[in-house]
NUSEKOL-707658 format. One line per field, with one value per residue (C-alpha): x, y, z. Coordinates in steps of 0.2 Angstrom, whole numbers, plus 5000, padded with zeros to 4 digits. Layout:
x	[X, ...];
y	[Y, ...];
z	[Z, ...];
***
This chain:
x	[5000, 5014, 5022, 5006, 5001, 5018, 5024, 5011, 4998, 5007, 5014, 4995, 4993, 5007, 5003, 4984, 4991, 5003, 4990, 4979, 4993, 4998, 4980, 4979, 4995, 4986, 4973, 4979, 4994, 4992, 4974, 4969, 4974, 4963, 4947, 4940, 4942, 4927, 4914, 4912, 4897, 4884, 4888, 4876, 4882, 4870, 4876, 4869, 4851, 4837, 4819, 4805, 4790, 4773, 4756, 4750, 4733, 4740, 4734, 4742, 4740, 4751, 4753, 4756, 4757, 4745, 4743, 4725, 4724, 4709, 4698, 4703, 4690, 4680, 4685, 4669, 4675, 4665, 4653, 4652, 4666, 4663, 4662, 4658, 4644, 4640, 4645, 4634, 4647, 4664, 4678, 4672, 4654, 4647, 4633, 4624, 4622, 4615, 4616, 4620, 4640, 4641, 4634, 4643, 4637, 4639, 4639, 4624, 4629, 4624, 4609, 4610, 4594, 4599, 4587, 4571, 4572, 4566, 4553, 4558, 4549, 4554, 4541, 4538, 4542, 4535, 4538, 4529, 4543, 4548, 4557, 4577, 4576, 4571, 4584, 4591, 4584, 4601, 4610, 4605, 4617, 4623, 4613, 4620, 4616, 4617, 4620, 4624, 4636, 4630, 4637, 4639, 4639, 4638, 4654, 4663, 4669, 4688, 4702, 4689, 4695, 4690, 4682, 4667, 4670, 4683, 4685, 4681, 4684, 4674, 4686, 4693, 4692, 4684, 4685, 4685, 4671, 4679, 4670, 4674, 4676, 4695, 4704, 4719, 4731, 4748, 4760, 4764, 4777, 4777, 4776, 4759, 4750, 4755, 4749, 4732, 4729, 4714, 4706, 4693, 4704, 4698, 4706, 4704, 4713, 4720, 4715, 4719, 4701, 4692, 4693, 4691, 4700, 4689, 4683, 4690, 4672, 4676, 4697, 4702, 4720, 4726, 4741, 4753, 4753, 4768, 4785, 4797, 4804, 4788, 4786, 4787, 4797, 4788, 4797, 4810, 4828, 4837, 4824, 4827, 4818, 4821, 4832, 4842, 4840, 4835, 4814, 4809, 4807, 4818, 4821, 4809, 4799, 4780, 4769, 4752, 4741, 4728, 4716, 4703, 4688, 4685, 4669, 4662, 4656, 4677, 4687, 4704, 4713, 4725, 4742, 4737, 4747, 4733, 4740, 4731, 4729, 4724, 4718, 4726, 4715, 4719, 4721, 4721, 4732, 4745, 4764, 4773, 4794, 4801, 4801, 4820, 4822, 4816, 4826, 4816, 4798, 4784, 4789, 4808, 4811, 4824, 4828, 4841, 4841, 4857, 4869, 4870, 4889, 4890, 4897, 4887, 4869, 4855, 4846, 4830, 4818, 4799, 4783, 4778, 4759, 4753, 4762, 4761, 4776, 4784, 4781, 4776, 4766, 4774, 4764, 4777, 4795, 4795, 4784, 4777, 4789, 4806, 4820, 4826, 4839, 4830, 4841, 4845, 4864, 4865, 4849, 4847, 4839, 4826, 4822, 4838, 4839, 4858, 4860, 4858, 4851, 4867, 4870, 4866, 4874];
y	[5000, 5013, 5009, 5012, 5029, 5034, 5029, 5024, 5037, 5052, 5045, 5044, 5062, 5068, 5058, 5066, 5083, 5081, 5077, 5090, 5105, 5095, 5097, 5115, 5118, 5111, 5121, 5137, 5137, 5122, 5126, 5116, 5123, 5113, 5121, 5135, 5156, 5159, 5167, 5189, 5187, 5199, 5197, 5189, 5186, 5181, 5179, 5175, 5174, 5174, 5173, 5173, 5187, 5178, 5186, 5186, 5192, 5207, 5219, 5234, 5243, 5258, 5256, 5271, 5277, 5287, 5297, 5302, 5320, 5330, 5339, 5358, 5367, 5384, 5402, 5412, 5429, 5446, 5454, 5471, 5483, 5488, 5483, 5466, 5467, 5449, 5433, 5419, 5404, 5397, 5386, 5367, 5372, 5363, 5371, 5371, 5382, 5398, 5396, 5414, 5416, 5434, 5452, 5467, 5484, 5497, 5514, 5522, 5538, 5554, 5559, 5578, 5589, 5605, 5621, 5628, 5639, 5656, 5664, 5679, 5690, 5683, 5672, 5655, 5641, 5629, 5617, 5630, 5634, 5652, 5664, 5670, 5667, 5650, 5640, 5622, 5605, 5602, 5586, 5570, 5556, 5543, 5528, 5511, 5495, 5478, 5464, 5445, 5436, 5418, 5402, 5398, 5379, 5366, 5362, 5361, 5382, 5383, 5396, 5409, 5424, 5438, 5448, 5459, 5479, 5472, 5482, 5469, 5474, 5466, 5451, 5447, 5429, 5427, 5409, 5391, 5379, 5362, 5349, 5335, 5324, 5314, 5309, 5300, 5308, 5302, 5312, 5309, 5309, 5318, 5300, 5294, 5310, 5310, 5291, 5294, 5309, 5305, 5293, 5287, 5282, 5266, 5267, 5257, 5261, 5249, 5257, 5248, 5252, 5243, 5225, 5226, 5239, 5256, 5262, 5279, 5287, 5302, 5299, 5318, 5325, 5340, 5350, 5359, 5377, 5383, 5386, 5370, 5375, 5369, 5354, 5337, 5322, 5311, 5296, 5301, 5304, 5288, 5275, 5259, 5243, 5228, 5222, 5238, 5249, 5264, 5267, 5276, 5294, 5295, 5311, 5319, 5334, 5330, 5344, 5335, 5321, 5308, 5311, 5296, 5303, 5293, 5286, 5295, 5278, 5273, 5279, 5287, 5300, 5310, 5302, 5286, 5278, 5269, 5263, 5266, 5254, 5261, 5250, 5254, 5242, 5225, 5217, 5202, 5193, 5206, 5206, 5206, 5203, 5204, 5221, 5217, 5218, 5235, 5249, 5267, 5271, 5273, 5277, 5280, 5262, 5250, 5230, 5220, 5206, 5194, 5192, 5181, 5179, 5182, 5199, 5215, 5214, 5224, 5240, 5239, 5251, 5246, 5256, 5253, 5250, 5240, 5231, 5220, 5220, 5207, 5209, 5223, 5226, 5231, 5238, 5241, 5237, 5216, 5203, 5187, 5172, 5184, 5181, 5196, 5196, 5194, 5206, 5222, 5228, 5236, 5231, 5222, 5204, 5205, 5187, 5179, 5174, 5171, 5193, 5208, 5221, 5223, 5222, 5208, 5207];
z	[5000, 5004, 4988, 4979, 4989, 4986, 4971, 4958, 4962, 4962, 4942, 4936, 4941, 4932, 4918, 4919, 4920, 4905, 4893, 4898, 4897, 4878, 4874, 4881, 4870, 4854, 4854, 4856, 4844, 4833, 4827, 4808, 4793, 4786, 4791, 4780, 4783, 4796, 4788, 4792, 4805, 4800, 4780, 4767, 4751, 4736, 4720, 4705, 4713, 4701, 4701, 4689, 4683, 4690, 4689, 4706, 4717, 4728, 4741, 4746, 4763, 4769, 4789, 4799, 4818, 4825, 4841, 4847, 4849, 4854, 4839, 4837, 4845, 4838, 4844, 4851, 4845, 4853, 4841, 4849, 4855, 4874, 4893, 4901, 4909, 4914, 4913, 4916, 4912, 4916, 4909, 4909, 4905, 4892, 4881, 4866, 4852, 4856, 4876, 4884, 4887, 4893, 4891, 4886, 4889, 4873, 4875, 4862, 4852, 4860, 4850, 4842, 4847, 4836, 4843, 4836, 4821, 4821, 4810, 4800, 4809, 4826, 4830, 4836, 4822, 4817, 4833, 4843, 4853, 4855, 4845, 4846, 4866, 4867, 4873, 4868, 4882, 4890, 4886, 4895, 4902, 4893, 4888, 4885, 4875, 4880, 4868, 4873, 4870, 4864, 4860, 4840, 4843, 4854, 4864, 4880, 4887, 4890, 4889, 4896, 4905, 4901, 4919, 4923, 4918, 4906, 4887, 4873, 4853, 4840, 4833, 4852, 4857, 4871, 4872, 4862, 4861, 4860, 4853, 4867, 4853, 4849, 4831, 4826, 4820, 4809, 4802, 4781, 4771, 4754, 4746, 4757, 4753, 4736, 4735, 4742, 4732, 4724, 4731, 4742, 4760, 4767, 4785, 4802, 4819, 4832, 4851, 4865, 4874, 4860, 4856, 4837, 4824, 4822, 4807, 4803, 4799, 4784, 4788, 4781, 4776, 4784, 4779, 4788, 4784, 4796, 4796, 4790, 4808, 4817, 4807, 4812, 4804, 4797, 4803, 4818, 4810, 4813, 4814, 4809, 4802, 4812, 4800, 4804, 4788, 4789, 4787, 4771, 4773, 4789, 4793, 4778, 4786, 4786, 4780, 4779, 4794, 4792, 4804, 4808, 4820, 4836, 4840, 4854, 4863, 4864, 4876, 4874, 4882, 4872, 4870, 4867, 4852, 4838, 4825, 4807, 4793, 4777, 4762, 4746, 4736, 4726, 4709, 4702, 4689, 4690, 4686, 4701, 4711, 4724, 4735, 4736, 4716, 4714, 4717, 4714, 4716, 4704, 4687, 4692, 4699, 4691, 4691, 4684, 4674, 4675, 4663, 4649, 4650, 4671, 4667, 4676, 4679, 4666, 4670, 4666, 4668, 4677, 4683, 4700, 4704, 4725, 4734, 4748, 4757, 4751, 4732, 4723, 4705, 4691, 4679, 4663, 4660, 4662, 4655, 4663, 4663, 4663, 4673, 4684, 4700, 4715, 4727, 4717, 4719, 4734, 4742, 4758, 4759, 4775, 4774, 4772, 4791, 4792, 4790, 4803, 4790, 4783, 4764, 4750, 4733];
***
């Protein structure tokens, strides 16, 4: 046993620990040749990919975020220049068209009384009053009128403060009428407005206080009349996709809104983010690629056919119409059964799973 415990185990631990440190020594400085170069995480590289003109059905939306926002309210301006006199409501109130809101008090034009005229030959006129010594009534006080103020529709009082024995002009605002009622509101970019120009907007909004999608009753576009200063981007200056390319119009100044009117029966309060959906419409049996192998919009958008001889790719020229997502219609520029490339040069690949959003060719 002692020559055991003191020869023969202590040898085995040796040996164990040599073989591990030969191994350690292996890996980090006598790694295989033989293996390929690691691949650059992060980089896709599709070459030669092709894919074929099909007729397909398609329907198009346009998805875009919205922000519920209280309805611009109605300015109750003062009809008359004078005094305030009364005032028989406050901020809060809610009244209907034609309800009393406040008095004023106008002062009435001192009325001229000219005296008699006498006769030639000095006596009285022909007022009966007396002759060169009859004397002119003396001037009253003054005299007022009192006009009201009254609502010119139905709506919820705020901003008022004007005070008793205050000077109003004719024009002033004495206060807004707000409606009470909500709508949604999403910013545009140039391209959206300029795609829903002219026709009839089909919209529904996602609100977390109902359990199905609104329909945006008479969805209207408004546009922005202010300074570019006091605009706001359309999409927020570096926003991304979640492949990470940058989202289209990033950055682009918005000078127009969809607003979609809020049921009065849901509730919201403003602030509450609601996504909009707009239909764009459908077609079927139409020419359509890849979103991916288009580069451009409408009828400045390219693709590329491959080469015969595996030199550069083709330009060819195309007219945009829906599009899905995914694929998108082309209206002129290819036909059915035509072979094009199914990433355009420069063009990120969003489905090829092995990527981050970073380029394709």
């Amino acid at each position: 046993m002692t020559v055991l415990r003191r020869i023969v185990l202590p040898t085995l631990w040796l040996l164990v620990a040599a073989v591990i440190a030969a191994a350690l020594v292996k890996i980090a400085f006598f790694t295989s040749e033989e293996e390929g170069p690691t691949a650059q995480p992060g980089v896709a590289v599709i070459e030669g990919q092709v894919t074929t003109v099909e007729k397909v059905n398609l329907s198009s939306t346009l998805k875009l975020d919205g922000t519920v926002e209280p309805d611009p309210g109605t300015p109750l301006r003062a009809t008359k220049t004078g005094e305030v006199n009364k005032i028989w409501r406050k901020d809060g109130d809610v009244v209907d068209e034609g309800d009393r809101i406040l008095q004023v008090k106008v002062e009435a034009e001192p009325e001229i009384i000219e005296a008699p005229v006498p006769s030639v030959d000095g006596e009285a006129g022909a007022d009966g009053a007396g002759g060169d010594d009859a004397a002119a009534p003396a001037p009253s006080g003054p005299t007022y009128h009192y006009f009201t103020l009254r609502a010119s529709s139905s709506g919820i009082i705020s901003g008022l403060e004007v005070t008793e024995g205050q000077q109003l002009n004719t024009g002033d605002t004495v206060a807004t009428l707000s409606p009470g009622t909500y709508s949604i509101s999403a910013s545009l970019t140039p391209e959206q407005q300029l795609q829903l120009l002219e026709t009839t907007i089909e919209a529904t909004a996602e609100l977390p206080t109902s359990e199905k999608p609104i329909t945006c009753q008479d969805p209207s576009i408004s546009e922005n009349t202010e300074d570019d200063e006091d605009a706001t981007p359309a999409v927020p200056e570096g926003a991304y996709d979640e492949w990470g390319e940058p989202l289209p119009g990033a950055g682009e100044t918005s000078r127009a809104s969809l607003r979609c009117p809020v049921p009065e029966d849901v509730r919201v309060v403003p602030g509450l983010k609601a996504p909009i959906t707009i239909n764009l419409g459908s077609r079927d049996g139409v020419l359509a690629v890849p979103t991916t192998a288009v580069i451009g919009e409408g009828k400045s958008a390219t693709v590329y056919a491959p080469s015969a001889d595996g030199g550069e790719p083709t330009e060819i020229p195309v007219e945009l119409g829906l599009r899905d997502g995914e694929l998108i219609e082309v209206i002129s520029g290819l036909e059915e059964g035509q072979e094009i490339l199914e990433v355009a040069p420069g063009v990120t690949d969003p489905n090829d799973g092995g990527t981050d959003g970073v380029e394709a060719w």
